[in-house]
N, C-alpha and C positions, 0 to 999 in steps of 0.2 A: 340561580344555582350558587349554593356558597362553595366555600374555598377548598372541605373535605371533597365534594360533591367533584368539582372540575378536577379534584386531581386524579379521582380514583376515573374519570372517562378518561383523562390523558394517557393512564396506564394501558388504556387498551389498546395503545399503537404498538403493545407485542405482538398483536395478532395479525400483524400488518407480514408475509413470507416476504425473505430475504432471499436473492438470486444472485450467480456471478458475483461482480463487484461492483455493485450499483446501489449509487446513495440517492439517487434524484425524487425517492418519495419523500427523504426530508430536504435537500437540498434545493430543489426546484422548487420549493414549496415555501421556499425562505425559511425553515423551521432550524436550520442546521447553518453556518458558512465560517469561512478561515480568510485569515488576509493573505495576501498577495507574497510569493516570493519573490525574493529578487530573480531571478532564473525563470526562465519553461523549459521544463524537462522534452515537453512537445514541441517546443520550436527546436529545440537543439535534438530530438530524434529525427525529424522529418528530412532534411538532409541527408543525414546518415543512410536513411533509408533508400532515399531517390537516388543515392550512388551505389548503394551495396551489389554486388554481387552474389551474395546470400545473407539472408538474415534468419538470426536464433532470437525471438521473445519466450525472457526466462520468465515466469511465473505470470501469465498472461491473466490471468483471473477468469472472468468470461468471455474474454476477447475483446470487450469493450474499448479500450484505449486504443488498442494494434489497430483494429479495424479501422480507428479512423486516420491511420498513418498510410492508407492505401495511395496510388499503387504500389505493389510489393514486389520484389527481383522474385526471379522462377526459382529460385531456393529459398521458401520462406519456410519456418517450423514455429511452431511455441508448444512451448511446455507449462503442464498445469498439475500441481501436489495435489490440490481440496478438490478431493473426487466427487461430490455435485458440482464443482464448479466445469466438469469437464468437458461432460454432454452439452452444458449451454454454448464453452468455446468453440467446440466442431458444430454446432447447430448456425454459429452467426459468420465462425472463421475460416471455415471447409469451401463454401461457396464460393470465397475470395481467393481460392488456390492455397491456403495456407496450410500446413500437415500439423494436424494439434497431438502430443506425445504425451500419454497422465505417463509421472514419474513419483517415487515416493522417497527419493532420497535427493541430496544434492549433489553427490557421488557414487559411484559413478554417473556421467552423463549419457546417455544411450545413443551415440554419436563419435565419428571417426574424429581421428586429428585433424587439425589444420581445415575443419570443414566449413567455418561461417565468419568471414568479413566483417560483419555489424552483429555488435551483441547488445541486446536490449536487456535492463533489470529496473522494474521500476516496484520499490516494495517487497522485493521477493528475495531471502536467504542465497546465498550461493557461494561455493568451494574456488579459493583463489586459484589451486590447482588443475581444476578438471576448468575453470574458462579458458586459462590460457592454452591447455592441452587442445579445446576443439575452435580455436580460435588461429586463422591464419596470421602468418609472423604481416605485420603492418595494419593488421586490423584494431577496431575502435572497440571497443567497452564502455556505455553509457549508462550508469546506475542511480537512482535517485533514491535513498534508504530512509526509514524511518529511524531516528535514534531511540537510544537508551533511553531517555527522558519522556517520551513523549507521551502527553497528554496526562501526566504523574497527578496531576490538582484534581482529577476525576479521581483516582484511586484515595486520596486527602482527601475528599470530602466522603466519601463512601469508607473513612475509616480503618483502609488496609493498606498494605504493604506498597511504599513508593519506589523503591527498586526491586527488579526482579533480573533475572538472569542474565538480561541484557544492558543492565547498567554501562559497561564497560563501550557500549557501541556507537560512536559517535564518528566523526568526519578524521579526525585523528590516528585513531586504532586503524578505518578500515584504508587509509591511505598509504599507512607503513606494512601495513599485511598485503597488502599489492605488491611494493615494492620490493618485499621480502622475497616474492616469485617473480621477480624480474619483469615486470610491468614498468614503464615509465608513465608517470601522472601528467595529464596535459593540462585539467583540473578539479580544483576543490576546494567546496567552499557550503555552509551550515548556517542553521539560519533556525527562528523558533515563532515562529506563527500563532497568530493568536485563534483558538477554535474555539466558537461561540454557538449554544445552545438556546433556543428563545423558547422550548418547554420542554418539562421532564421526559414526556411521549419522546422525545425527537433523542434525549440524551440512554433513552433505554433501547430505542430502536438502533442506535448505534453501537452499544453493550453488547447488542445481542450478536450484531455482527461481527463485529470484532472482539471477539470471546477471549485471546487471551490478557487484554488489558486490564479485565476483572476476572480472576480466574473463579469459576464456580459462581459465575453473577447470575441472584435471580431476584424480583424483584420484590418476593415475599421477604426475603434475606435482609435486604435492604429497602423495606418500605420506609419507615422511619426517617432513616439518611436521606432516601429518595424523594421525602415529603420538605424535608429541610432548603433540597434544593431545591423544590418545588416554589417554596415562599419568599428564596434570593429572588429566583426571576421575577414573581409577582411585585418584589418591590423593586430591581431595578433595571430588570427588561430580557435579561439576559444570565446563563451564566459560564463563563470564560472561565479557558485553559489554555496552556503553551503545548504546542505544536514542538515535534524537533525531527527538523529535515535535514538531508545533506545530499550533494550530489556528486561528481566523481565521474569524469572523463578520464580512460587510461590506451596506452595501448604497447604491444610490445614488437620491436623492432629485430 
């Protein structure tokens, strides 16, 4: 098989359906993997958890992470915006006692005051004003965000725009917008991972999920580019981009 030949079967890992938020057809598979943070956002939730009183997971995806932070206090909720994402979270997170809530804004929160102890965000958009509103006075807020930055050397090599709206969102910005609503940081701290692709298949099936990295990506659009990076990897195994993470313990007294 020559080189045009394997690239156009690589392409057909779009026909591969996306669920929830689950990367394991290219990650388990070695085709996809990132290096290590310094932090676990999951060793440092699972405490939190095992004491809460009640727990709020803001943007749960398919319930996949929550689920494995069981067992869960008798007040446990998560909220889900991507409406296919929704049915899969009540399908896996229902059973385990948890109340899954689709929401389409980030404010209002569709919950009283002072009602959840432990707030979970991992990934997910959220209003500094409406957490500490349903957030009891001494409880924890645990967020681990995607910056502005991330993953920019995929939109460079595909040719397009490397900041987009979110330039501005970094460990910095969202530490002082905490404390602008009277949150005290307990901490924080940002960090840029390297995210490595070993074939095109594995870097389109990642496109497709994360849709707004490359707005309007498809792979007719960018065949070309796409063949481009197709021939980095063939000659040096891989092709890598920066990751930009950050994380953010707060709480208000």
């Amino acid at each position: 098989m020559d080189q045009k030949q394997q690239f156009y079967q690589l392409l057909k890992s779009i026909e591969e359906p996306f669920s929830g938020w689950d990367f394991s057809f290219i990650t388990e598979t070695g085709r996809m993997n990132s290096s290590l943070l310094s932090w676990s956002y999951g060793s440092m939730a699972i405490p939190l958890v095992e004491t809460a009183s009640s727990l709020l997971d803001m943007g749960t995806g398919g319930g996949e992470f929550l689920s494995k932070l069981r067992p869960f206090p008798q007040v446990c909720v998560a909220t889900e915006g991507y409406k296919p994402n929704v049915s899969v979270a009540k399908q896996r997170l229902t059973p385990l006692g948890v109340t899954v809530v689709e929401i389409e804004e980030d404010a209002p929160l569709p919950f009283e005051d002072n009602q959840f102890a432990v707030i979970l965000n991992r990934h997910e958009t959220y209003d500094p004003q409406e957490v500490k509103r349903v957030m009891k006075r001494g409880g924890l807020f645990l967020t681990q965000q995607v910056g502005g930055f991330d993953c920019i050397g995929i939109n460079k090599a595909l040719g397009v725009s490397e900041k987009g709206p979110y330039a501005h969102w970094n460990v910095i910005f969202s530490k002082e917008e905490l404390e602008r609503h009277g949150f005290t940081v307990l901490l924080a701290k940002e960090e840029f991972p390297h995210l490595r692709f070993y074939d095109v298949g594995a870097l389109i099936y990642y496109l497709k999920a994360v849709s707004w990295q490359v707005p309007n990506f498809t792979v007719d659009a960018f065949k070309d580019q796409l063949y481009d990076i197709y021939l980095l990897i063939e000659e040096k195994g891989f092709f890598e981009v920066k990751q930009h993470r950050f994380i953010i313990k707060a709480t208000i007294n």
